[in-house]
C-alpha positions in Angstrom: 69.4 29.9 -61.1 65.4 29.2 -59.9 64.9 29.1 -56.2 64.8 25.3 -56.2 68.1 25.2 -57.0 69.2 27.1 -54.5 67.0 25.4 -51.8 69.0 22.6 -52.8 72.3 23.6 -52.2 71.5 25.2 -48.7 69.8 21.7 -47.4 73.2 20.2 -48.5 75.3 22.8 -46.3 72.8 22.4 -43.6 71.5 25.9 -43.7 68.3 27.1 -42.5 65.9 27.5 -45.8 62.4 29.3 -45.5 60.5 26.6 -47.3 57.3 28.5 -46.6 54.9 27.8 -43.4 53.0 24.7 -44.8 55.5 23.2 -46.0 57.6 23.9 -42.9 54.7 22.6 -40.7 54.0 19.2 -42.2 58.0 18.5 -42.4 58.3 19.0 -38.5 55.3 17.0 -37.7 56.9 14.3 -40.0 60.5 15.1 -37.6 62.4 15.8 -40.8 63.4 19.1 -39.7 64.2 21.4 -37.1 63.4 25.1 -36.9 65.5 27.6 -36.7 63.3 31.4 -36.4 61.3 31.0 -39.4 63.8 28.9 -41.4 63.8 24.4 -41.6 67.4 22.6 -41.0 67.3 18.8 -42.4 67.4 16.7 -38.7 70.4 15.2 -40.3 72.5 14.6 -43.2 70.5 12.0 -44.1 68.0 13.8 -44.4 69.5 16.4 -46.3 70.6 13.6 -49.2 66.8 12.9 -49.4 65.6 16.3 -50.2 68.2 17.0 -52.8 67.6 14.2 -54.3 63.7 15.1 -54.1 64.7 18.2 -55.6 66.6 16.9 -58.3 64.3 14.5 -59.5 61.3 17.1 -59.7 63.3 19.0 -61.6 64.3 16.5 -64.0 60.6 15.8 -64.4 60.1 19.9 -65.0 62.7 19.9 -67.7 64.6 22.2 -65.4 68.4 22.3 -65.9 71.1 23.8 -63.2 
């Protein structure tokens, strides 16, 4: 399984992912997420839905299966 994969399923469960300090930066200005140490939680479950669906469509694109 890739990392984006996994990503995925720990949004879903509302774990804290390291999404890397960029990426973690512009999705708290945006109030998407909240940190937690060095690690992003989705705001809300909403929120959550989005990104895996975010996820799943990139990799669909990628030709990337589970």
């Amino acid at each position: 399984m890739d990392e984006s994969g996994s990503n995925t399923r720990q949004m879903m469960a509302n774990r804290a992912v390291d999404v890397g300090t960029t990426e973690a930066l512009k999705l708290r200005s945006m109030g998407l997420v909240l940190f937690q140490g060095n690690k992003v939680v989705p705001l809300c479950k909403l929120y959550s839905q989005c990104f895996c669906v975010g996820v799943a469509r990139r990799r669909h694109r990628l030709g990337i299966k589970n």
